[in-house]
C-alpha positions, 0 to 999 in steps of 0.5 A, a space after each residue: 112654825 113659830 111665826 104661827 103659833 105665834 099668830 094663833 096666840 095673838 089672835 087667841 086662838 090658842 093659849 100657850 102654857 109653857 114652852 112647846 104647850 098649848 091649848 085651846 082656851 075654854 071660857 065660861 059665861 060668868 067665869 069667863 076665861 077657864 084654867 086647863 085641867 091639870 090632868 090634861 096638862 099632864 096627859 099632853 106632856 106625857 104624850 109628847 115625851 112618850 112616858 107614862 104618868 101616875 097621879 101622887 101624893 096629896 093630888 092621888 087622895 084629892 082624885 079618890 075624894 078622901 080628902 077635899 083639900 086640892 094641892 098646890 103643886 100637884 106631882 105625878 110620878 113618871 117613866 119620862 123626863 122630870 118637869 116643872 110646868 107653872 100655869 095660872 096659879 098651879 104648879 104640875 111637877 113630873 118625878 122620875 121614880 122607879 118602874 115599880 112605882 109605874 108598874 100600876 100606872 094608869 089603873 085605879 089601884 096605882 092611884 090608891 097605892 100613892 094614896 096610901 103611900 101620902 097618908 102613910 100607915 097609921 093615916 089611913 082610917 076606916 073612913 078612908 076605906 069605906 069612901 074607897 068602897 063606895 068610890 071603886 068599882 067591884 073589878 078595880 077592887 079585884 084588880 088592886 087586889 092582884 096588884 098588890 105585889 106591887 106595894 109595900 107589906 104593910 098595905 095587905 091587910 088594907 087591900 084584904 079589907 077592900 077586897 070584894 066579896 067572893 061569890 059562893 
């Protein structure tokens, strides 16, 4: 098996990222050879250990478009084991956290919550909530809404802010 992975790499078939991670390399006419996408990175870790995952801190506000900067060390939270993984000139690190914070994991509203949860109380602006008006659809407001119990107290009113008009 080594010996033809080691092959396919050779010829560039595929590339190897880490240890045990591999991919088929993606090129670009005037970019040329592309990076992998963290989220894919990720996904393929978590599939291999069988573990959820949860985009955190600054890398959850980048995805919800409420700020544009994009983080060097992207962080997921994870059910699974904890792992580093370097690949070009990003770093993808996995943290084992609580199943609490894994309740919402996969859901557009686990995504607000560590947004919320990076920008801290008195971070999230009125800004903020309308780019989340405009960025969630009125199903996944609903189910954040639900979700709530799954967050710390003072995020409510945020979520009461956010919530979809109820029709009458």
């Amino acid at each position: 098996m080594d010996q033809a992975l080691h092959r396919l790499t050779a010829g560039e078939t595929i590339r190897r990222l880490a240890f045990g991670l591999y991919d088929y390399p993606k090129s670009h006419p005037k970019l040329g050879l592309l990076s992998p996408k963290p989220d894919d990175i990720a996904r393929a870790i978590s599939e291999k250990d069988d573990s959820r995952l949860q985009p955190s801190g600054a890398y959850s506000v980048n995805l919800l478009g409420l700020s544009q900067q994009v983080p060097a060390k992207i962080v997921y939270l994870t059910d699974g084991a904890e792992k580093s993984v370097e690949v070009g000139n990003q770093r993808i690190q996995l943290r084992r956290t609580t199943p609490k914070n894994m309740a919402t994991a996969g859901r557009p509203s686990g995504l607000v919550i560590q947004a919320f949860r990076y920008l801290g109380k008195e971070g999230v602006t009125d800004a903020h909530l309308d780019t989340l008006k405009q960025v969630l659809l009125d199903s996944d407001r609903e189910r954040l809404w639900k979700d709530r119990v799954h967050a710390p107290a003072w995020m409510h009113p945020l979520f009461e802010k956010l919530r979809p008009p109820t029709p009458t």
